[in-house]
PDB file with SEQRES, HELIX, SHEET and CRYST1 records, atoms N, CA, C and O in Angstrom:
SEQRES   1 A   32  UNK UNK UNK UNK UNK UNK UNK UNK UNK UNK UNK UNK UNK          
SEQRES   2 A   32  UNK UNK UNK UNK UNK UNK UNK UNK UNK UNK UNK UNK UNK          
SEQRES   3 A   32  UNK UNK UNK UNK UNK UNK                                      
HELIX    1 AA1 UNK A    6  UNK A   31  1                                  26    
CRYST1    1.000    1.000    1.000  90.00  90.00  90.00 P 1           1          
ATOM      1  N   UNK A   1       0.847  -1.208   0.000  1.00  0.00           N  
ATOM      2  CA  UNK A   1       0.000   0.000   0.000  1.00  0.00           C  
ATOM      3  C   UNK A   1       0.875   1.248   0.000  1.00  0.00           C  
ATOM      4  O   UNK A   1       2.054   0.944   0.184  1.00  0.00           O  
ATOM      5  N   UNK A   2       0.712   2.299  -0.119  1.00  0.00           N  
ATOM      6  CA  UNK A   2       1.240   3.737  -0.889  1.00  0.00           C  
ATOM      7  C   UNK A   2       1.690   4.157  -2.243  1.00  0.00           C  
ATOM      8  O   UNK A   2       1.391   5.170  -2.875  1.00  0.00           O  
ATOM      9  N   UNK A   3       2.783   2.769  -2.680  1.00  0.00           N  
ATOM     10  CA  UNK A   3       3.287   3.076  -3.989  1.00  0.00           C  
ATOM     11  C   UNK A   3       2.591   2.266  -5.159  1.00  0.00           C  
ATOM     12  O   UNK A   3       2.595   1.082  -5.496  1.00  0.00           O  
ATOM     13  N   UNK A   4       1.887   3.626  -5.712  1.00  0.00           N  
ATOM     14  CA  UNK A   4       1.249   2.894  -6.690  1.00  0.00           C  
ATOM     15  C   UNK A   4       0.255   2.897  -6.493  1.00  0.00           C  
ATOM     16  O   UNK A   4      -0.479   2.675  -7.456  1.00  0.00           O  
ATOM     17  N   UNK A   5      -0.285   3.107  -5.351  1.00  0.00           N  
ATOM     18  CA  UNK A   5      -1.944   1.671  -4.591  1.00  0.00           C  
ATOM     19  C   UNK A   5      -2.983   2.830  -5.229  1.00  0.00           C  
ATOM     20  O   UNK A   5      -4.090   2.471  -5.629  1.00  0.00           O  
ATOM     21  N   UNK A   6      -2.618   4.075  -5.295  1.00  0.00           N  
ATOM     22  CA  UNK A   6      -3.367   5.124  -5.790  1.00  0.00           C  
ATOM     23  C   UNK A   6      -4.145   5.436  -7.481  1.00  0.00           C  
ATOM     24  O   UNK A   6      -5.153   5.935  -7.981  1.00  0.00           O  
ATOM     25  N   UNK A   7      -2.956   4.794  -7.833  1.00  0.00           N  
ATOM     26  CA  UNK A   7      -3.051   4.759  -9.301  1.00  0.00           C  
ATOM     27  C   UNK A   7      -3.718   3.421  -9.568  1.00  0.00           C  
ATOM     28  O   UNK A   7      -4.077   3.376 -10.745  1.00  0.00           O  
ATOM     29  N   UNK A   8      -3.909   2.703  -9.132  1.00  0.00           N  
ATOM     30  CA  UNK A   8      -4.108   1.232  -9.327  1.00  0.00           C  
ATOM     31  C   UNK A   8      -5.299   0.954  -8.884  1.00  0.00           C  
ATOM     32  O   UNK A   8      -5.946   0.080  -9.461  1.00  0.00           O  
ATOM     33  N   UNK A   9      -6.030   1.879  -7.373  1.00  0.00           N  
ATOM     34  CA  UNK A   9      -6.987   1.781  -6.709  1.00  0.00           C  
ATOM     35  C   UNK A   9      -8.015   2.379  -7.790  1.00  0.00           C  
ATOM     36  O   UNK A   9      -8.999   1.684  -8.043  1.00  0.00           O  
ATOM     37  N   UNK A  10      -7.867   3.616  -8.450  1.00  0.00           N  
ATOM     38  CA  UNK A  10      -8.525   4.398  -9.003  1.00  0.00           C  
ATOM     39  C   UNK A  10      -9.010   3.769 -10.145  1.00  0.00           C  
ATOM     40  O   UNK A  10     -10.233   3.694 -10.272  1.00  0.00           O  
ATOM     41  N   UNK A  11      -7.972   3.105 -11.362  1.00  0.00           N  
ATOM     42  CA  UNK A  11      -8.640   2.509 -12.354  1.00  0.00           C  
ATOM     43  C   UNK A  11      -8.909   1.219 -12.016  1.00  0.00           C  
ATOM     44  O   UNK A  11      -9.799   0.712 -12.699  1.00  0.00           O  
ATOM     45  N   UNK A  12      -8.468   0.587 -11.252  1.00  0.00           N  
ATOM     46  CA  UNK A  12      -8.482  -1.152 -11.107  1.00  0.00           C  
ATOM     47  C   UNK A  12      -9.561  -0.796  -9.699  1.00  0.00           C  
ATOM     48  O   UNK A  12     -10.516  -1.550  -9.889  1.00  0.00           O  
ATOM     49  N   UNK A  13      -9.727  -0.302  -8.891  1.00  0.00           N  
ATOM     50  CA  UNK A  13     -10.985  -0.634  -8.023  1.00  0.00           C  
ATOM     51  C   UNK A  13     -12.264  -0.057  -8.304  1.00  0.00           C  
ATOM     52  O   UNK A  13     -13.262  -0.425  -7.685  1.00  0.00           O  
ATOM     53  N   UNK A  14     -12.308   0.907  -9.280  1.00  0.00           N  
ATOM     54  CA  UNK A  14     -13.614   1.233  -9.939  1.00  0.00           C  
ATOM     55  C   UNK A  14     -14.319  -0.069 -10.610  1.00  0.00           C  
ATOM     56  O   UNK A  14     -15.508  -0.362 -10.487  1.00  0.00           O  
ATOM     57  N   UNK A  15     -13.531  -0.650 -11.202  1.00  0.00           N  
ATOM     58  CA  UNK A  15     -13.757  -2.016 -12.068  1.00  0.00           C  
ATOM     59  C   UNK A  15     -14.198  -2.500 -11.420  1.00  0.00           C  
ATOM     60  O   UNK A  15     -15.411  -2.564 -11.219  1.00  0.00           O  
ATOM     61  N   UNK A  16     -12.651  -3.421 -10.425  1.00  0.00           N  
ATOM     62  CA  UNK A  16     -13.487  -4.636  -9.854  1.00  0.00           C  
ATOM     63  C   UNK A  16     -14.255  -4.156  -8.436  1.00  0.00           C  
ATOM     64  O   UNK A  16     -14.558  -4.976  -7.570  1.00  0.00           O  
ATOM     65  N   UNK A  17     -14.498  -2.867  -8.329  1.00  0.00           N  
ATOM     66  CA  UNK A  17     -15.592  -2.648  -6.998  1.00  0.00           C  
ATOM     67  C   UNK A  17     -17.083  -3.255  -7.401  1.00  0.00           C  
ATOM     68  O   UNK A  17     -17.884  -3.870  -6.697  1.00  0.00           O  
ATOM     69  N   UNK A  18     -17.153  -2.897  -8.653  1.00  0.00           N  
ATOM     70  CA  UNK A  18     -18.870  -2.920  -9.093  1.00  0.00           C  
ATOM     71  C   UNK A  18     -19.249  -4.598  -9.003  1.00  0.00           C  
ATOM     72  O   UNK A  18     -20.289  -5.049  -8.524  1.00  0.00           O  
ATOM     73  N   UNK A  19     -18.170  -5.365  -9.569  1.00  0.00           N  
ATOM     74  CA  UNK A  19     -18.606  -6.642  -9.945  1.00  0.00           C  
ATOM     75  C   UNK A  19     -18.471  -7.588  -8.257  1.00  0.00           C  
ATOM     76  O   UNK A  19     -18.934  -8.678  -7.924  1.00  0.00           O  
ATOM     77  N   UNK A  20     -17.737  -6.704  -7.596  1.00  0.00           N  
ATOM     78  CA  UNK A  20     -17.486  -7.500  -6.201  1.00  0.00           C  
ATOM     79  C   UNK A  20     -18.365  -6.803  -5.394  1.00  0.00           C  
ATOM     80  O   UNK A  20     -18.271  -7.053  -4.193  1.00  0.00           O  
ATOM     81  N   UNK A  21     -19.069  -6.117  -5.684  1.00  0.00           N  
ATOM     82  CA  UNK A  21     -20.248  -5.812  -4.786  1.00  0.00           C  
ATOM     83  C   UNK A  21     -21.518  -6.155  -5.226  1.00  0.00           C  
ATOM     84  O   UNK A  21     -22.355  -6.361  -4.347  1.00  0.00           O  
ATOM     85  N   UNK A  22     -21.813  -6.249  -6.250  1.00  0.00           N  
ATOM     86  CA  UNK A  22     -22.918  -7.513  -6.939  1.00  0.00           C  
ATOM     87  C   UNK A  22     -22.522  -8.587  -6.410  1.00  0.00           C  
ATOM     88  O   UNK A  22     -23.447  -9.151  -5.826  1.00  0.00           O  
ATOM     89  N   UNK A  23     -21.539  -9.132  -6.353  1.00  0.00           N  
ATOM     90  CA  UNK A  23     -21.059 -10.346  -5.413  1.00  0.00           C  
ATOM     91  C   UNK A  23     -21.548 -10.255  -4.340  1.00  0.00           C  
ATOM     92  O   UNK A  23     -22.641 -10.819  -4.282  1.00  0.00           O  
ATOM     93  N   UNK A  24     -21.234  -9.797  -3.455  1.00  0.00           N  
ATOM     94  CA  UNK A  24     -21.425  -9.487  -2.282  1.00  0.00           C  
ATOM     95  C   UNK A  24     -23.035  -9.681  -2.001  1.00  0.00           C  
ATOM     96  O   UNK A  24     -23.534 -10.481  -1.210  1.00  0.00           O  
ATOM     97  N   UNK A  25     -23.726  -8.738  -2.857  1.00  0.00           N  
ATOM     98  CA  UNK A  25     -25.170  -8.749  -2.467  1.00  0.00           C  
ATOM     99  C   UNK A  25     -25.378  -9.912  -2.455  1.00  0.00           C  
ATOM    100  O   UNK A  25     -25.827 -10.457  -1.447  1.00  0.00           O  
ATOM    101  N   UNK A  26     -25.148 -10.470  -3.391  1.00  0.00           N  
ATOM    102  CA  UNK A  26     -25.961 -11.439  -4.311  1.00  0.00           C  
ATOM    103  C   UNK A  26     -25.530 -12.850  -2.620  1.00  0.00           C  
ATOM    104  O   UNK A  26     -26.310 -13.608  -2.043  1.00  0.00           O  
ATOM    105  N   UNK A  27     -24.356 -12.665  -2.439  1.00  0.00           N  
ATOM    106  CA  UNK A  27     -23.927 -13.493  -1.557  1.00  0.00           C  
ATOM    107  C   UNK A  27     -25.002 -13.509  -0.137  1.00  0.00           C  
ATOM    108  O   UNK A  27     -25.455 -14.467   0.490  1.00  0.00           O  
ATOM    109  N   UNK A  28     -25.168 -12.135   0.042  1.00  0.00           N  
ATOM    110  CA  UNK A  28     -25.805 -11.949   1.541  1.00  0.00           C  
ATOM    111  C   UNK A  28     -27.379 -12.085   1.117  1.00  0.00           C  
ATOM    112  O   UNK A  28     -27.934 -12.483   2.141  1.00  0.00           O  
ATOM    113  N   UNK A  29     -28.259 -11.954   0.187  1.00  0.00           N  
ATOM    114  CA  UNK A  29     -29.399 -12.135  -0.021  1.00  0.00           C  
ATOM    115  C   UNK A  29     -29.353 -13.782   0.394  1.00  0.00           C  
ATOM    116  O   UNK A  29     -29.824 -14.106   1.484  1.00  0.00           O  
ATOM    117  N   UNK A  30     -28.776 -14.811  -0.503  1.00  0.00           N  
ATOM    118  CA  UNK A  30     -28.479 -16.021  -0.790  1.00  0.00           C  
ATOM    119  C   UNK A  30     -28.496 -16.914   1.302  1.00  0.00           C  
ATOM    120  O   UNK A  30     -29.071 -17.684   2.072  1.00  0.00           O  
ATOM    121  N   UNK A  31     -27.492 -16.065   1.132  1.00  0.00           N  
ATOM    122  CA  UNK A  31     -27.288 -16.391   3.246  1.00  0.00           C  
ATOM    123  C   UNK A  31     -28.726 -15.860   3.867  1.00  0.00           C  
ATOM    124  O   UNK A  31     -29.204 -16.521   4.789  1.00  0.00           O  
ATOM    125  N   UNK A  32     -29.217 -15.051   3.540  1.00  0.00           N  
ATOM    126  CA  UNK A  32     -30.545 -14.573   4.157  1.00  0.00           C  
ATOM    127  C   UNK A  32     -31.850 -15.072   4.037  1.00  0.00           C  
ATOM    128  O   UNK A  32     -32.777 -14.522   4.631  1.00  0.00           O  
TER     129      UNK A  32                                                      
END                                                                             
């Protein structure tokens, strides 16, 4: 984390935020 994590967070966690939080839901509905 620091070098880099900024540049990397910004284009690479926009991405995989969306598809890992559809995950996520999809996970906790499923458990519920």
């Amino acid at each position: 984390m620091g070098k880099g994590d900024k540049g990397q967070s910004v284009g690479w966690g926009q991405k995989s935020n969306q598809p890992k939080d559809i995950v996520r839901i999809n996970y906790l509905i499923e458990k519920s």
